[in-house]
Structure formats: C-alpha cells, structure tokens
C-alpha positions in Angstrom: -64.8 112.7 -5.1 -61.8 113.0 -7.1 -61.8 112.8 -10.8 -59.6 110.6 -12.7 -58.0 112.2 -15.5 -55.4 111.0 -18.1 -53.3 112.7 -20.2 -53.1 112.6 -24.0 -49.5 111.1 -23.6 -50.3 108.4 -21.3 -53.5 107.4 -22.8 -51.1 107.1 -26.5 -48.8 104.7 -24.4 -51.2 103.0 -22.8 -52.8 102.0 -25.8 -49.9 100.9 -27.8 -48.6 98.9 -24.9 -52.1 97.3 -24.7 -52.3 96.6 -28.6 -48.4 95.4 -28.2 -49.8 93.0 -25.7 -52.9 92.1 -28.0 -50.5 91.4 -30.7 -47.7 89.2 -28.8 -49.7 87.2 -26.4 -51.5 85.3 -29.0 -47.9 85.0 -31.1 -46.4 83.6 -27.6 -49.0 81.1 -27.3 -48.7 80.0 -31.6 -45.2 80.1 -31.6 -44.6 78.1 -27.8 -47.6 75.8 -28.6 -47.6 72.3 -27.3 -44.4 70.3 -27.8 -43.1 70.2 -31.1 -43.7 66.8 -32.3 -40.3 66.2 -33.2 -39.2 66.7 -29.9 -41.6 63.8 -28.6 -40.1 60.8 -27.4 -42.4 58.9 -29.9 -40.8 60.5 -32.8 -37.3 60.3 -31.7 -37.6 56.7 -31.4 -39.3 56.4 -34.2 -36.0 58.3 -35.9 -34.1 55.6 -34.6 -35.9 52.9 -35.6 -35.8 53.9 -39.1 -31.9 54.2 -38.6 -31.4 50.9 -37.4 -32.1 49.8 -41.1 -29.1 51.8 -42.7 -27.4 49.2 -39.9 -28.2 46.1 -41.8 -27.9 44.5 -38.5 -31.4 42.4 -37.6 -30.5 43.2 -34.3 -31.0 46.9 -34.2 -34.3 46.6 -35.7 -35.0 45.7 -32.3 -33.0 47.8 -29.8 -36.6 49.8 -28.8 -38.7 46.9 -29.5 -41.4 46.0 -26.2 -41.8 42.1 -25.6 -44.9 42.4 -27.4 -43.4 44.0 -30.1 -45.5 42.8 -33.8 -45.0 43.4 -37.4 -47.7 43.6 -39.9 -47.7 43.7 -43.8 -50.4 45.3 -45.3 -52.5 45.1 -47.3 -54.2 41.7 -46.0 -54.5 40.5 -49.1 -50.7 39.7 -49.6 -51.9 37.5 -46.6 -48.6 37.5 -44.7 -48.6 36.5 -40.9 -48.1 39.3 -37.9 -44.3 38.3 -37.3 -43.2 38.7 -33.4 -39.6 40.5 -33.2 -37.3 36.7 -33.4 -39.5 36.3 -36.9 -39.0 39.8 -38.1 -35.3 40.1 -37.7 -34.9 36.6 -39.1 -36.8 38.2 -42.3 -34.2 41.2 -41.8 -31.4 38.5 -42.6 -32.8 37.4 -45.9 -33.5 41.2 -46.6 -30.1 42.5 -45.5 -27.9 40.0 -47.3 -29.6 41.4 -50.1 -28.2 45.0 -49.9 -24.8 46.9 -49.3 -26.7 49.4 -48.0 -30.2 50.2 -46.9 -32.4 53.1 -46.1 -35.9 54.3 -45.1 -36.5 57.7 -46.2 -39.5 59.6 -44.7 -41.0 61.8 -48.0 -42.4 65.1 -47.2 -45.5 66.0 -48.2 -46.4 69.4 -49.9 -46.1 71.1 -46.6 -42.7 69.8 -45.4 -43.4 67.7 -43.1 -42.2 63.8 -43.6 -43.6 62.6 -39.9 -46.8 63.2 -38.5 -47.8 61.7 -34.4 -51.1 60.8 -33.2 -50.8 61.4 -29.4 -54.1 60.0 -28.8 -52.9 56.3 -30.3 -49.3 56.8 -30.1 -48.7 56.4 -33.6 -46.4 57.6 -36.0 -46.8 57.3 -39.6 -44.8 58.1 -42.3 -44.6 57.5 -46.2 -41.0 56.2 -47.1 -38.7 55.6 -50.0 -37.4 52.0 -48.8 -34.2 49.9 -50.8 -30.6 50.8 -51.5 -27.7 49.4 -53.4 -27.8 45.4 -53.8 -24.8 43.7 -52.1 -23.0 41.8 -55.5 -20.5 40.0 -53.0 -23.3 38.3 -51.6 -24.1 34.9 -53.7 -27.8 35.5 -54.2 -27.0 39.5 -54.2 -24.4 39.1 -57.0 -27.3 37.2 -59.1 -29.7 39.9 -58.5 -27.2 42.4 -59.8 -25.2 40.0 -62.7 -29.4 40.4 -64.0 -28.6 44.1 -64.2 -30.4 45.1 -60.3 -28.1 47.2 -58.8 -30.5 49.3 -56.9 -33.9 48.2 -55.4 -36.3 51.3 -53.8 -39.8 51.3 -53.7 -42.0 52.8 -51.0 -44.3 52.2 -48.3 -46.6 54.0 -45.9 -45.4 53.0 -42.1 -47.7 53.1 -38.8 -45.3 52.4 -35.8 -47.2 52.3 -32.7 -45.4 53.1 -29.3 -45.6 52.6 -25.5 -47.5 55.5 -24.2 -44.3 56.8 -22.9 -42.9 57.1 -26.5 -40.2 54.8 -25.5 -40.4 51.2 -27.1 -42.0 50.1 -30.0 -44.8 47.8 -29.8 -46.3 47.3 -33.3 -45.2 47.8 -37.0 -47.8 47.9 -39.9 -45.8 48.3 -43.2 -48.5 49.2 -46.0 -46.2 48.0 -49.1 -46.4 49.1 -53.1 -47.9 45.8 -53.4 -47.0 45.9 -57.3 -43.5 45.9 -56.8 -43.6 44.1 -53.7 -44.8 41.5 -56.7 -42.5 42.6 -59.2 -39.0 41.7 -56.6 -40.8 38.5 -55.5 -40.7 37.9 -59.6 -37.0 38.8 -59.6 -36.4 37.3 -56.4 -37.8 33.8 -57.8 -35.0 31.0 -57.4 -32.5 33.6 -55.9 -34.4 33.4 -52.5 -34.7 29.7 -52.9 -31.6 28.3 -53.7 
C-alpha cells in the first residue's frame, strides 16, 4: 500500500488555488448573472418608445405598437376610455401641437436605476418627468405661452406591457399626477376648444 504524502509547498498552493476558486466562482456567477435588464429586448423597446415622443410625430408612438396595442389613463377615476393606437396618436396631435419639444424622462430612484422589467408579465415600469417647451408658433400654443406657460412638465408612473418576445408593445397604463393633470385641463380651458 503506498502512502500518499504531500509536501508543505504543494499543500500551500493547493489551498490558495482552492480558496482563489472559492472566492471567484461565486464573483463569476454575481457579476455574469442573468441578462442585464437593459440589454433585454423589452427594455430596449421600451427606450424607443419613450424616444418616439421627443419625435412629436403621432406616428412613432406607434412604430413597435402590436394590433392590439391599448392605452390606459390611470387612475380610473379621471374615467378616461382605453384608447386603441388610431385614438392615441390622434390624442398625440392635440398633445404635440402643443409643444416645440417633448420628452419622457425616466427618474432614478435612490439606487440608480430609472427602469425596472418584470419578466414574468413582461412589463416595464418607470416613473417619468413628462412635458417640454410649449410651441408659441402654434395658435393655441402661442395662447398658452402669451398666459406666461412656456414650459409644461409634470410626471407620471408608466407600465408598458410587451409581447413575450420583448418586441412590440401591446398595452400602455400611464398613472398621471392627477392634480396637475387638472391644473393644465384648467389652463387648457378654451385653448383646446376653440
């Protein structure tokens, strides 16, 4: 029977390549994780959705819309209708005639992150700073702003729902500041109108 022996050397390197091993294996795995969310095709579409707005074109709002596509206004109680994509973008026009320019701006929250992906709906969800500059060469625009309102923002908390492929955009729920949803309808009050 042969004895196995191990010198003081080898035993030293083979437990620091062991505890090297114990340290970097569970690193690997943290560090490679699943997929990045950013990197999923949900939130790159949802990225894009948000930028069709700076477009002020109706029309990009639905480039990655699905035929079923639907947008909500929450809360219920400012009892607005589910709009299907042709009623949305026709919204869009009002809205966009409005503004020179136009933005939705996810907000970070207190551990950076501005965009957060539920795989198991296929939902993303972000809080956003929403408005821009109003467009004064626009008739009802130049009213708004001859009434001293150059710039409109406010905020609201979006859920965009995708295909399960990440791809297309199937529903919209836009939970507005309801007070100063209020407050522009105020303002708004014979500009829209006329």
């Amino acid at each position: 029977m042969s004895s196995l022996q191990i010198s003081n050397p080898e035993l030293r390197l083979a437990t620091a390549a062991l505890a090297a091993l114990a340290a970097i294996l569970p690193a690997y795995y943290y560090l490679r994780g699943s997929k990045r969310q950013e990197d999923t095709p949900h939130v790159k579409t949802f990225h894009k959705y948000l930028a069709a707005y700076s477009t002020l074109r109706p029309a990009a709002l639905g480039a990655n819309a699905s035929s079923t596509f639907a947008h909500n206004i929450l809360p219920l109680a400012s009892r607005l209708p589910s709009r299907p994509l042709s009623s949305f973008q026709q919204h869009a026009v009002m809205i966009f005639s409005l503004f020179k320019s136009f933005s939705m701006i996810p907000q970070s929250n207190s551990e950076g992150e501005a965009v957060h992906f539920s795989k198991e709906t296929n939902t993303v969800v972000a809080h956003c700073k929403m408005g821009g500059t109003v467009n004064g060469e626009d008739k009802k625009g130049k009213q708004l702003v001859e009434a001293g309102y150059r710039e409109w923002w406010t905020e609201c908390v979006l859920f965009v729902r995708m295909s399960e492929d990440g791809r297309m955009v199937e529903e919209v729920s836009e939970f507005v500041d309801s007070k100063k949803a209020e407050e522009l309808q105020i303002r708004l009050s014979g500009v829209l109108s006329g």
